[in-house]
KEDREN-357518 format. One record per residue: z, x, y of N, C-alpha, C in turn; residue in three letters. Coordinates in nm, 2 decimals, padded with zeros to 4 digits. Atoms other than C-alpha are relative to their C-alpha. Layout:
N
      npz      npx      npy     capz     capx     capy      cpz      cpx      cpy   residuo
        Z        X        Y        Z        X        Y        Z        X        Y       Ala
...
# end
This chain:
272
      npz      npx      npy     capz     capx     capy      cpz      cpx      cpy   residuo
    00.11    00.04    00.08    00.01    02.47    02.23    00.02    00.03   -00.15       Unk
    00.06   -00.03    00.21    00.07    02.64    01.88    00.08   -00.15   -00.04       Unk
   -00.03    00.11    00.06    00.36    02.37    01.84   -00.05   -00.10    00.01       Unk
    00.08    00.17    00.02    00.14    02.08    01.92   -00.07    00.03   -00.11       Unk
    00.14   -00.09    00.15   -00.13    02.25    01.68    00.06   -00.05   -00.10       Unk
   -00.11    00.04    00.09    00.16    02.23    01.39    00.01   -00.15    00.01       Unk
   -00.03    00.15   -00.04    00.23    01.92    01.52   -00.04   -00.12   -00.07       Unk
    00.11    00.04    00.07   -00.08    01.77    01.47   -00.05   -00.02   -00.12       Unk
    00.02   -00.02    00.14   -00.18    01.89    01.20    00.06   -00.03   -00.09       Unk
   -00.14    00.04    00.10    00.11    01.83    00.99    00.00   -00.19   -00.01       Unk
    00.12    00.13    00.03   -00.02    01.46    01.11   -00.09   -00.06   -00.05       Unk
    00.13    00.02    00.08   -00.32    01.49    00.97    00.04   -00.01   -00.12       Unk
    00.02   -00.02    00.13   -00.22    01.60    00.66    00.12   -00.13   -00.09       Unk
   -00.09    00.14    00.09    00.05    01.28    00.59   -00.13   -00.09   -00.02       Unk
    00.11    00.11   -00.01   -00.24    01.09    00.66   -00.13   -00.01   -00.10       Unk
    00.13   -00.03    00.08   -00.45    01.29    00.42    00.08   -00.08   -00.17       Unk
   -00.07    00.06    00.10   -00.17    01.17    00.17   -00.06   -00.12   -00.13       Unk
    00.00    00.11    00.05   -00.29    00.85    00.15   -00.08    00.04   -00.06       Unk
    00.13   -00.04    00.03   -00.64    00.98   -00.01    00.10    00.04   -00.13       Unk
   -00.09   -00.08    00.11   -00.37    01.11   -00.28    00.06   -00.16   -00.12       Unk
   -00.06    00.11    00.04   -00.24    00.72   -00.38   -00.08   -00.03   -00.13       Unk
    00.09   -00.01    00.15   -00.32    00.60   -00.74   -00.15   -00.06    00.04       Unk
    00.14    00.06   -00.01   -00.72    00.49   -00.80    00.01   -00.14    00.02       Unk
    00.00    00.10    00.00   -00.64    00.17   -00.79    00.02   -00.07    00.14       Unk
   -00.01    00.01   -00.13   -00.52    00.17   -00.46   -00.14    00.03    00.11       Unk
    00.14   -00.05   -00.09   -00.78    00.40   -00.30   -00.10   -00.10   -00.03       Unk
    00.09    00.06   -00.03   -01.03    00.18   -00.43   -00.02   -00.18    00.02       Unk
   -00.07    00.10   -00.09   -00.88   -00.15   -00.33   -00.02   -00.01    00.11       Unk
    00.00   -00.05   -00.13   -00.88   -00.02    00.00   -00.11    00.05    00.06       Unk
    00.06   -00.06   -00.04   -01.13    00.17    00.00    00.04    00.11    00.06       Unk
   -00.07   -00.09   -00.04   -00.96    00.48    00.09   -00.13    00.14   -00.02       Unk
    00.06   -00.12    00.02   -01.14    00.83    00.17    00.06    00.07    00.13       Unk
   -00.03   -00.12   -00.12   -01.07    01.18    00.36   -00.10    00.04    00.02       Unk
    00.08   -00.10   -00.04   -01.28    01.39    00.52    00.06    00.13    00.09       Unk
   -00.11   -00.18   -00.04   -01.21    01.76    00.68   -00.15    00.01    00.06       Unk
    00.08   -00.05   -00.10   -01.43    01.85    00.97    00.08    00.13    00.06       Unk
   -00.05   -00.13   -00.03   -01.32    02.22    01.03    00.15   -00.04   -00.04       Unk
   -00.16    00.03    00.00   -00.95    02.17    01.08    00.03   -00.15    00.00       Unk
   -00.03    00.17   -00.08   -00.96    01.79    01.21   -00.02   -00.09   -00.16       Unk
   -00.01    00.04    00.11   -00.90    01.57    00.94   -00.04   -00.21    00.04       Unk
    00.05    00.09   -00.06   -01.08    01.22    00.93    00.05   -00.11   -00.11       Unk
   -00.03    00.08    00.15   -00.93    00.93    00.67   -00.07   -00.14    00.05       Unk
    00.12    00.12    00.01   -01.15    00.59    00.64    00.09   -00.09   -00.10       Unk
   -00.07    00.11    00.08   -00.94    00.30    00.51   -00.10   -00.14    00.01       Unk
    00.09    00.09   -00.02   -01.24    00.09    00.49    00.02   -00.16    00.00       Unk
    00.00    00.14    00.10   -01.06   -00.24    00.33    00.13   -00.03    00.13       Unk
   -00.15    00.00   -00.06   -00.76   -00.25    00.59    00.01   -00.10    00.12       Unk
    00.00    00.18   -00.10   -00.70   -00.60    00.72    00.07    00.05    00.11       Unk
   -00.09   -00.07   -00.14   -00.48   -00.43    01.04   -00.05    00.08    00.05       Unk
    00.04   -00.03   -00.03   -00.67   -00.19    01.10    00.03    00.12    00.09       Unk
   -00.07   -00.04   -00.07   -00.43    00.05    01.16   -00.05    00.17   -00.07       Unk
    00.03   -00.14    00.08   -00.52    00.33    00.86   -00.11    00.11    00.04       Unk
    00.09   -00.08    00.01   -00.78    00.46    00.93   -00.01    00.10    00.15       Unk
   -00.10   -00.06   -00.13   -00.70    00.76    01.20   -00.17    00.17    00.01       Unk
    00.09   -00.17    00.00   -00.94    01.09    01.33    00.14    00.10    00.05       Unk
   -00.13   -00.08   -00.09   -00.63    01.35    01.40   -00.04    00.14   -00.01       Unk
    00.01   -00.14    00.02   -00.58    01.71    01.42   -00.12    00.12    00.08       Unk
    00.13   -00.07   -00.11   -00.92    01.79    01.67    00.09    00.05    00.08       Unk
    00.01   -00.08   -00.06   -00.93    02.03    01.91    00.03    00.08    00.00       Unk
   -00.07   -00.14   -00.03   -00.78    02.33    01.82   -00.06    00.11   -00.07       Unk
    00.09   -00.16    00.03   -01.02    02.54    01.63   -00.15   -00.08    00.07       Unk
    00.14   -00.01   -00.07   -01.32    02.37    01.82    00.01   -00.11    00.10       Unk
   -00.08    00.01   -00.11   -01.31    02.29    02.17   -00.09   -00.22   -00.05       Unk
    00.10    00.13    00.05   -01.40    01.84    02.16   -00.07   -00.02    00.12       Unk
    00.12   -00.03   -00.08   -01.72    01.78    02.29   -00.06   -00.16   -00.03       Unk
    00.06    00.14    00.04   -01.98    01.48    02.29   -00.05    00.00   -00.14       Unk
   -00.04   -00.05    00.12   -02.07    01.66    01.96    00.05   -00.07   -00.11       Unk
   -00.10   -00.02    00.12   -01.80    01.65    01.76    00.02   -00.14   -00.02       Unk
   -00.03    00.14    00.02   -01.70    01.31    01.84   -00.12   -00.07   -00.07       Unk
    00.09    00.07    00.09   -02.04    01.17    01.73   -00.01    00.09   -00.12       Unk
    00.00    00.01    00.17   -02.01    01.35    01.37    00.15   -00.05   -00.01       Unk
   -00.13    00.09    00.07   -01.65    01.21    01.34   -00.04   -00.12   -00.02       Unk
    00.07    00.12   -00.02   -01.83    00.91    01.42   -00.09   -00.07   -00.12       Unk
    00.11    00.02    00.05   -02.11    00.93    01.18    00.11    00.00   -00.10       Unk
   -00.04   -00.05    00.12   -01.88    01.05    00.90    00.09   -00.17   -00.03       Unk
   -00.06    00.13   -00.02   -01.64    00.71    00.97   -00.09   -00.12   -00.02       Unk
    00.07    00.08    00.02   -01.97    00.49    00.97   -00.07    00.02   -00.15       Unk
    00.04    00.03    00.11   -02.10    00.59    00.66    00.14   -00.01   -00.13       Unk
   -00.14    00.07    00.13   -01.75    00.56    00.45    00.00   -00.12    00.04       Unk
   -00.06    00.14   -00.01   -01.77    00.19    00.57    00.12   -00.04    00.09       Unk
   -00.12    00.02   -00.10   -01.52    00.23    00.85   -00.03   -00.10    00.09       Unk
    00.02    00.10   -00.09   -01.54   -00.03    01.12    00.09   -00.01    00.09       Unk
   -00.04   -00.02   -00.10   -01.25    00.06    01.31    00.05    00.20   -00.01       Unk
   -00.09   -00.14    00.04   -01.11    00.49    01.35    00.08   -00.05    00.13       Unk
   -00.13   -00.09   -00.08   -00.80    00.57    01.58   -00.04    00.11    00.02       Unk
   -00.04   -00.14   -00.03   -00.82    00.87    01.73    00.14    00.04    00.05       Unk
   -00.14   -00.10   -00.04   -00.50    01.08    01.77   -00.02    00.10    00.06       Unk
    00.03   -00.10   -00.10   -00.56    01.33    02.02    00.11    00.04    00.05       Unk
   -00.12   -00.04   -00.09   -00.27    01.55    02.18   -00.09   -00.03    00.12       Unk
    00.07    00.01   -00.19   -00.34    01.49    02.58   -00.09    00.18    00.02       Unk
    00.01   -00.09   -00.04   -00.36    01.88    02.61   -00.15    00.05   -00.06       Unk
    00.11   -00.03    00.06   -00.67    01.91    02.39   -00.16   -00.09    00.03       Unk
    00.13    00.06    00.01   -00.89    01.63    02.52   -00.09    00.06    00.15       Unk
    00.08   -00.04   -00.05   -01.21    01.76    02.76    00.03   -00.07    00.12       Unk
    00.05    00.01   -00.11   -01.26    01.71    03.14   -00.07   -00.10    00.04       Unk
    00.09    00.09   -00.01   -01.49    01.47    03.04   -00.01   -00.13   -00.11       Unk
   -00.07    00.10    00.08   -01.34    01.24    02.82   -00.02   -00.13    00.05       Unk
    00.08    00.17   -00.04   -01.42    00.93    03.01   -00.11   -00.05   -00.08       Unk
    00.14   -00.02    00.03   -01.77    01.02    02.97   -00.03   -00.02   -00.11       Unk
    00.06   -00.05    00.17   -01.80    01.07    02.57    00.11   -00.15   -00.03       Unk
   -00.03    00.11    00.04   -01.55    00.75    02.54   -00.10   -00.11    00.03       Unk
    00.11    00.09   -00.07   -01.80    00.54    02.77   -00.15    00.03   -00.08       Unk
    00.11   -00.03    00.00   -02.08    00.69    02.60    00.00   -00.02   -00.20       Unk
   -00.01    00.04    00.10   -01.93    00.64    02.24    00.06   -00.17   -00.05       Unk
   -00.07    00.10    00.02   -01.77    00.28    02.29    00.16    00.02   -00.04       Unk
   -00.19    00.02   -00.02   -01.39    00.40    02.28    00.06   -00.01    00.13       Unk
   -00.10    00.04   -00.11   -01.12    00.26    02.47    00.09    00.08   -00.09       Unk
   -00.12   -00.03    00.05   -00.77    00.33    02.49    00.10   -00.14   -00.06       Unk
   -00.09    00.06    00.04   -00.51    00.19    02.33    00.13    00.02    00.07       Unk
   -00.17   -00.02    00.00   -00.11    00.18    02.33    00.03    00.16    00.00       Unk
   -00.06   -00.13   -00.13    00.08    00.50    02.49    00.10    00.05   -00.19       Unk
   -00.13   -00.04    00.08    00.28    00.66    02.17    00.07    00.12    00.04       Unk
   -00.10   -00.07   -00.02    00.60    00.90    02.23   -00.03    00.13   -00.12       Unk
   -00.03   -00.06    00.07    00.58    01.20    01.98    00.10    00.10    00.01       Unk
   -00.11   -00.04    00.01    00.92    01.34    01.96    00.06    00.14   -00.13       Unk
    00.01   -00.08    00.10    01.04    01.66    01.79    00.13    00.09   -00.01       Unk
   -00.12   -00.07   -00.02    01.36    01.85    01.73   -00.02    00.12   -00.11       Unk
    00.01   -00.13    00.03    01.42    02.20    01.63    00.12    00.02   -00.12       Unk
   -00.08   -00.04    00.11    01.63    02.31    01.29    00.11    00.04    00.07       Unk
   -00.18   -00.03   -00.05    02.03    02.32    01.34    00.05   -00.13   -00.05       Unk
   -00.08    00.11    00.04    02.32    02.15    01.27   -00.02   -00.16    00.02       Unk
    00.04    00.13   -00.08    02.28    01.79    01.25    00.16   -00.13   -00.02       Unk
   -00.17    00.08    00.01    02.64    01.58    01.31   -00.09   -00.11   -00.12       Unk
    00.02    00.15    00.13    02.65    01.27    01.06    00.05   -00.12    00.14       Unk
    00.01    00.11   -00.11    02.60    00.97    01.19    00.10   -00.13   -00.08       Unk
   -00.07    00.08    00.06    02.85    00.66    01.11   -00.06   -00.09   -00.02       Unk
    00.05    00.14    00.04    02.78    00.34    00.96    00.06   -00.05   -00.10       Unk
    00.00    00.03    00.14    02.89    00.12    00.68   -00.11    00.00   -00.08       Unk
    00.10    00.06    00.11    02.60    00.09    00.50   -00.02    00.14   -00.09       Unk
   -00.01   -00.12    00.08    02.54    00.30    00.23   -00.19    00.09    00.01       Unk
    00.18   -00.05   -00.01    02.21    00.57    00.28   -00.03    00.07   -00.11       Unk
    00.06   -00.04    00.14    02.01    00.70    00.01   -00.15    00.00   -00.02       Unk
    00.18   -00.02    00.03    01.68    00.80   -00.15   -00.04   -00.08   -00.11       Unk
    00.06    00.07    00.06    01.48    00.58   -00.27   -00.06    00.02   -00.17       Unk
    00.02   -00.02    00.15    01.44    00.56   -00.70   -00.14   -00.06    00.01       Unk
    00.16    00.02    00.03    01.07    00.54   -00.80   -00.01   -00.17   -00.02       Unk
    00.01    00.18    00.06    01.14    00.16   -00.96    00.00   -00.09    00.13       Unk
   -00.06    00.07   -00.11    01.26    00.09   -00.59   -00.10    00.01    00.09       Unk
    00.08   -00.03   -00.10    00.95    00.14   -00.41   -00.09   -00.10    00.02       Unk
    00.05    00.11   -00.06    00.81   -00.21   -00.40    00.10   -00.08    00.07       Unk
   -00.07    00.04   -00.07    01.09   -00.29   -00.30    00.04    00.06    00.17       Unk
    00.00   -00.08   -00.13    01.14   -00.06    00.00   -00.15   -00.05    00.08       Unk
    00.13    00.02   -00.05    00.74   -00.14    00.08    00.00   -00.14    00.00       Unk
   -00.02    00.14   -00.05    00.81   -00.52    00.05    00.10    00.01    00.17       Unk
   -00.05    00.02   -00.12    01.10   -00.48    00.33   -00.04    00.03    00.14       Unk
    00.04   -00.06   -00.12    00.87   -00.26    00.55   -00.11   -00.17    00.04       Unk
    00.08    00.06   -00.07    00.60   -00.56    00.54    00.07   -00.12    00.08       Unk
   -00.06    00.10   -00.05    00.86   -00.85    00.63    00.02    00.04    00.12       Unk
   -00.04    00.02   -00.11    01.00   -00.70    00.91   -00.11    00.02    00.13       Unk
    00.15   -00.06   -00.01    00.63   -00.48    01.02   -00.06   -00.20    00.03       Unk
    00.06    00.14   -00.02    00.55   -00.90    00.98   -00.19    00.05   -00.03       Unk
    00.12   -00.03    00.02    00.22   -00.74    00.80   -00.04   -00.07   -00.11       Unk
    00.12    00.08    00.13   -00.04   -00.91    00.54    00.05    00.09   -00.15       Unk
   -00.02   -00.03    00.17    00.09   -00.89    00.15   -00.03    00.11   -00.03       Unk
    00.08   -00.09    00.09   -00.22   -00.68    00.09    00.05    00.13    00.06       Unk
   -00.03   -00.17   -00.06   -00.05   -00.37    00.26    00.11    00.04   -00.08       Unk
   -00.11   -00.09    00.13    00.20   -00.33   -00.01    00.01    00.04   -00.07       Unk
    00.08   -00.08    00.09    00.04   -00.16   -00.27    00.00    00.12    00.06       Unk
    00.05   -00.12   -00.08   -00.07    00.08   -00.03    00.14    00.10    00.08       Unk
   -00.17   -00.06   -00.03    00.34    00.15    00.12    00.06    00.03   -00.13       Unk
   -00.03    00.00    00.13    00.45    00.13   -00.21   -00.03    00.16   -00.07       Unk
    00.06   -00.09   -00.03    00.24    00.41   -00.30    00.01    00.12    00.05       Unk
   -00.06   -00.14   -00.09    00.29    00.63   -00.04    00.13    00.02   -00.01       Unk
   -00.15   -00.03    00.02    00.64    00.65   -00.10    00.01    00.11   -00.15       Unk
    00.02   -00.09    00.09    00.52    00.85   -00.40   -00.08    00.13   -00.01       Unk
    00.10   -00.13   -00.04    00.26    01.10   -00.27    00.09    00.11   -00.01       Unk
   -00.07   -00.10   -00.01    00.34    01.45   -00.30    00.07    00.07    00.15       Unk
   -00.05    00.00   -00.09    00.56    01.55   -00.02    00.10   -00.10    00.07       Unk
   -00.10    00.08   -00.07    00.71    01.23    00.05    00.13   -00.03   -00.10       Unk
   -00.16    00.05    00.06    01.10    01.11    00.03    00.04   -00.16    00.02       Unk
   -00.06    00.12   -00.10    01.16    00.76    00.09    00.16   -00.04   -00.02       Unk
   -00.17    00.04   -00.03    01.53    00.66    00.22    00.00   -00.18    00.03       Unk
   -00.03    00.15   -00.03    01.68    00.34    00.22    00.17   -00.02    00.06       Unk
   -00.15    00.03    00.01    02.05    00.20    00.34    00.01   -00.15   -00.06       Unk
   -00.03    00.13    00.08    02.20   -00.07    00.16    00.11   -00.09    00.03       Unk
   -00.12    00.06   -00.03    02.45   -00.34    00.22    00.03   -00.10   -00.17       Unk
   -00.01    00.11    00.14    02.60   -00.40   -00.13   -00.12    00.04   -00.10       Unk
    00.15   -00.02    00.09    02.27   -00.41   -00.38   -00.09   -00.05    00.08       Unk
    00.12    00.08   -00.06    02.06   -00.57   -00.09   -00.07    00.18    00.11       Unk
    00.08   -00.05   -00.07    01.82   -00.31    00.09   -00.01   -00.03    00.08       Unk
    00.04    00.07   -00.13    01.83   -00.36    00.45   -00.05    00.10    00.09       Unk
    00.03   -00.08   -00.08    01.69   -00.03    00.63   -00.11    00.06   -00.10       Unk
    00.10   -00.11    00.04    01.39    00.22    00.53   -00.01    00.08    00.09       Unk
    00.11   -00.10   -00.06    01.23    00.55    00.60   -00.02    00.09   -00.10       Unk
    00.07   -00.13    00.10    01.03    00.84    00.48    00.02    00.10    00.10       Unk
    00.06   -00.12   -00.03    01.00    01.20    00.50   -00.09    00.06    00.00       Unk
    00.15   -00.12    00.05    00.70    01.39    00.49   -00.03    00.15    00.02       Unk
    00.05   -00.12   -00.02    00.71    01.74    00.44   -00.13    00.07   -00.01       Unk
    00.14   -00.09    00.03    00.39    01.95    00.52    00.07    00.15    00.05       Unk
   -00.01   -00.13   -00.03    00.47    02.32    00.58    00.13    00.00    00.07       Unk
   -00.12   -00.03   -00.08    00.72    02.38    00.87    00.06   -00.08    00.06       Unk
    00.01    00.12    00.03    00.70    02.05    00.92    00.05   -00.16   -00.03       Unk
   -00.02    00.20    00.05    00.91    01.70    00.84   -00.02   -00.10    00.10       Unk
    00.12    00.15   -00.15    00.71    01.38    01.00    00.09   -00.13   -00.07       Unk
   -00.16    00.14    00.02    01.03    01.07    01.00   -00.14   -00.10    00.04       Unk
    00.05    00.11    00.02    00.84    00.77    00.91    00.03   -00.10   -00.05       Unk
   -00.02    00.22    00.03    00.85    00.35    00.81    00.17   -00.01    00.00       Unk
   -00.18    00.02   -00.07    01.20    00.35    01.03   -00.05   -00.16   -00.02       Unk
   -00.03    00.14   -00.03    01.27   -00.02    00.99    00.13   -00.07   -00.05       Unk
   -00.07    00.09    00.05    01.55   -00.25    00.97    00.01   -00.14   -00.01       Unk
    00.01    00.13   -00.07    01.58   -00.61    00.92    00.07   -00.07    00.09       Unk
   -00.05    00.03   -00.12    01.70   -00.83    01.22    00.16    00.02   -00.04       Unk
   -00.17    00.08    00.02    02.07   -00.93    01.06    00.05    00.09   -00.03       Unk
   -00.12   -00.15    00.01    02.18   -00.55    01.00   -00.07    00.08    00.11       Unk
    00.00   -00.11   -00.09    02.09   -00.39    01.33    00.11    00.01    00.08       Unk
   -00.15   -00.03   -00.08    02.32   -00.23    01.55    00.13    00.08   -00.08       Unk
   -00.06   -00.02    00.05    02.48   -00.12    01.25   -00.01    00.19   -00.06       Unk
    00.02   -00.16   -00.02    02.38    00.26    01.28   -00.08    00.02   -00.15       Unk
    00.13   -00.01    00.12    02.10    00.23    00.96   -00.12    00.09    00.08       Unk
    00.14   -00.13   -00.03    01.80    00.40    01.13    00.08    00.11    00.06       Unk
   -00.06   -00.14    00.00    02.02    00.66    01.30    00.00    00.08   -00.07       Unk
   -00.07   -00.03    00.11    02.21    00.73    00.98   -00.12    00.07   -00.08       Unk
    00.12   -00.03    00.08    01.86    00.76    00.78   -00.10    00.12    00.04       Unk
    00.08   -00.15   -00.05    01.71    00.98    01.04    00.10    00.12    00.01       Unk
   -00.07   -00.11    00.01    01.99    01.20    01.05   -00.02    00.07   -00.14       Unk
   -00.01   -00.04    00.11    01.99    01.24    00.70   -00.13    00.08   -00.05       Unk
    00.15   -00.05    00.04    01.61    01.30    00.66   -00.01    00.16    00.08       Unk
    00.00   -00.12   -00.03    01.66    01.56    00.91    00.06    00.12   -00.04       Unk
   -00.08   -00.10    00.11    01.91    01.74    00.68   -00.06    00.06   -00.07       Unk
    00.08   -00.05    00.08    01.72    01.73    00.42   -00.11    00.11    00.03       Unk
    00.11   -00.04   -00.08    01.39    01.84    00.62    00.03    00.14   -00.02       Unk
   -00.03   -00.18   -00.05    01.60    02.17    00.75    00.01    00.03   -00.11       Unk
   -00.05   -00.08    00.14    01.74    02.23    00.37   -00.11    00.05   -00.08       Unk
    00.11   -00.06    00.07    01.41    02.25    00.27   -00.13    00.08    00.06       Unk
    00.04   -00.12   -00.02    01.29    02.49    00.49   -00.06   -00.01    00.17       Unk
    00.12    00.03   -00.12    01.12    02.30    00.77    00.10    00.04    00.14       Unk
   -00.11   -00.09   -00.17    01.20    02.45    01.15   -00.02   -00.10    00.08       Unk
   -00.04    00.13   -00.15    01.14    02.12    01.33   -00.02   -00.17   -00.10       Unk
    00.01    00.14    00.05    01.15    01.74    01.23   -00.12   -00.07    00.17       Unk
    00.03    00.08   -00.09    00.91    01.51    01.44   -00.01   -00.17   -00.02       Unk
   -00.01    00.13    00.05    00.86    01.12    01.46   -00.10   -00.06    00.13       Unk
    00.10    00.06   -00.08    00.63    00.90    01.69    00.08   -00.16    00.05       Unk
   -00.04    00.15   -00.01    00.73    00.55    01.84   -00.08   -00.06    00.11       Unk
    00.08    00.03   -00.10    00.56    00.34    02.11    00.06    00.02    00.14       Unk
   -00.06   -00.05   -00.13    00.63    00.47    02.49    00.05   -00.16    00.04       Unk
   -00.04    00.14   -00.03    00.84    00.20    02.64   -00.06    00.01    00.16       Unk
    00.01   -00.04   -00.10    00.75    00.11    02.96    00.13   -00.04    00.10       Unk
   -00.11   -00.04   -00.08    00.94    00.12    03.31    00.09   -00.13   -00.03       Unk
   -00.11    00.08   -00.02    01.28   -00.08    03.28   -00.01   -00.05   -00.19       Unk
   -00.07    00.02    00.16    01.22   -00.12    02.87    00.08    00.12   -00.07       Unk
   -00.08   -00.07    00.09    01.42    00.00    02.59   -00.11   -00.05   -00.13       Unk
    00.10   -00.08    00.09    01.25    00.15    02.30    00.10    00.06   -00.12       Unk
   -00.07   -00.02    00.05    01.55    00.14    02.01   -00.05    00.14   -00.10       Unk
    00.07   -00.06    00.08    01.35    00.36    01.79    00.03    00.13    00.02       Unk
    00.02   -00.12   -00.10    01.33    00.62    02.08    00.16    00.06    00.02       Unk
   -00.12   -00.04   -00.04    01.65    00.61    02.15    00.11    00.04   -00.12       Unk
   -00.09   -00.05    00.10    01.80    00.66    01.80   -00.06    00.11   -00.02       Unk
    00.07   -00.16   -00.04    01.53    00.96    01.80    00.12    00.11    00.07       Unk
   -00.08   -00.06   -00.12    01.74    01.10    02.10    00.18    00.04   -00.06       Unk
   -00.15    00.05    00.06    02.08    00.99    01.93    00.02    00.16   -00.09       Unk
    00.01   -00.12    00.14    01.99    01.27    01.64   -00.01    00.16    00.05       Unk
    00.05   -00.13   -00.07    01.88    01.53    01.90   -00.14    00.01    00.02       Unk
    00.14   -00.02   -00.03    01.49    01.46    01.93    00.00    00.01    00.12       Unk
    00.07    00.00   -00.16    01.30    01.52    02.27   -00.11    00.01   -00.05       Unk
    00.09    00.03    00.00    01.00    01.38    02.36   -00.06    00.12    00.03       Unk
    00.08   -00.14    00.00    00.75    01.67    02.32   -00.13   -00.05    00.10       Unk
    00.11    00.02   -00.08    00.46    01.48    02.49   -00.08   -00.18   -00.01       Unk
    00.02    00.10   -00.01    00.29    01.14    02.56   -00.16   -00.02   -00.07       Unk
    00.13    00.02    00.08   -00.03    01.04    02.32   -00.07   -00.15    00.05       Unk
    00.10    00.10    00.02   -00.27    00.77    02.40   -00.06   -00.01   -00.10       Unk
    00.07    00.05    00.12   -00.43    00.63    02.12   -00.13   -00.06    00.03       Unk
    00.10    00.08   -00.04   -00.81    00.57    02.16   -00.08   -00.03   -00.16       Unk
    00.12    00.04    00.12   -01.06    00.36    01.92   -00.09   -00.07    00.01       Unk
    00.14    00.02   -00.02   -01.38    00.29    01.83   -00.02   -00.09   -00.11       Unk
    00.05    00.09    00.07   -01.52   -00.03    01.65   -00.14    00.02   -00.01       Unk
    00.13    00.04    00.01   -01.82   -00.07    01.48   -00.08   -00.10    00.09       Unk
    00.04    00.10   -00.04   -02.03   -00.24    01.64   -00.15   -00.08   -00.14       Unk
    00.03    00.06    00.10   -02.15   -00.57    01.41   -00.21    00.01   -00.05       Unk
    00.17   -00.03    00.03   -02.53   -00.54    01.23   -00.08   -00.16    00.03       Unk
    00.06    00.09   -00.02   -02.77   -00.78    01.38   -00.14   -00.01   -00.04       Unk
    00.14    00.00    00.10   -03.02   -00.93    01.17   -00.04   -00.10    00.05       Unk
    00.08    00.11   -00.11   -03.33   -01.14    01.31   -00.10   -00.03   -00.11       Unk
# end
């Protein structure tokens, strides 16, 4: 339990990041945080995907209840939210969790993997491509290649872009030549590094780029103090492959535990 706790939390707090992006962004977007005890609530109100805006870090200083979930709820409807994510570890949700989803309008979503490896040596991994950390000038560029391959809406590049500069984050790139063909980030929070926007584009994979990047972030990670690295990807199911997972594994991750992802939509205002 404490390492999920950590875990968690150290989720929350990339997530509180964004709330950290210049003004221009946040209010573009519409960007806000909130902090309910420990649980940390972000509201990406403007977010054509519908992906930002997340409730994480519940249950571990207060048990979740029908409660709690309707003030996460309330706090999400008055910042203008219209969809939240919840992130929940399995081990923290209630008995009666059907019940308060049925009774708040959430479903479930997609199955994510959260994977986590412990401080120690980490082999180097081969590749030709050259890996490296991302120069400040280079971060529309790295947040351009995440949306092409991601195949997400323009307006979410500002907002990657960005986070590649919050405090705590590192972002990595590999390169073939002067062309940028791989990303990711680090996100140190405390004990802490969270491996994030792994992507490469189609015509350099296979070529040991996300490996190579996660290995390296893991380096880093330990050198700067943290005792575990984690990362998240989507559970594959039976008889799939799940590349992402499996370069995780490649570096030394293990799956720590299986997340369902549940959320809740506004529902629309009907006027007579």
């Amino acid at each position: 339990m404490e390492l999920t706790e950590r875990l968690e939390r150290a989720e929350g707090e990339m997530m509180w990041a964004l709330t950290q992006t210049p003004p221009g962004v946040v209010e573009a977007l519409g960007i806000s945080g909130h902090r309910i005890g420990k649980g940390i609530v972000v509201v990406v109100s403007n977010d054509s995907i519908d992906y930002w805006s997340r409730a994480s870090g519940f249950g571990f200083d207060r048990p979740i209840d029908s409660a709690l979930i309707g003030e996460i709820l309330e706090v999400a409807r008055a910042a203008g939210g219209r969809v939240l994510n919840f992130h929940l570890a399995p081990e923290v949700l209630p008995a009666d969790w059907a019940e308060i989803c049925a009774e708040y309008g959430i479903v479930a979503g997609g199955t994510w993997v959260k994977a986590v490896r412990e401080a120690g040596p980490v082999a180097p991994v081969q590749t030709d491509l050259r890996i490296g950390v991302i120069d400040p000038e280079e971060a529309a560029v790295w947040a351009a290649t995440q949306i092409e391959i991601f195949e997400m809406p323009a307006d979410q590049t500002d907002l990657l872009a960005a986070f590649a500069g919050v405090p705590g984050c590192t972002a990595y790139g590999a390169w073939d030549g002067d062309k940028l063909v791989a990303t990711g980030a680090l996100v140190v929070t405390g004990e802490i590094g969270e491996c994030v926007s792994g992507t490469t584009l189609p015509a350099y994979r296979g070529r040991g780029a996300q490996s190579a990047i996660l290995a390296r972030r893991a380096e880093d990670a330990f050198a700067a103090g943290c005792r575990w690295v984690t990362s998240e990807t989507g559970k594959p199911g039976p008889g799939e492959h799940n590349s992402s997972l499996a370069n995780m594994e490649r570096v030394g991750f293990k799956v720590a535990y299986d997340r369902p992802i549940y959320r809740w939509k506004a529902q629309p205002t009907v006027t007579v």
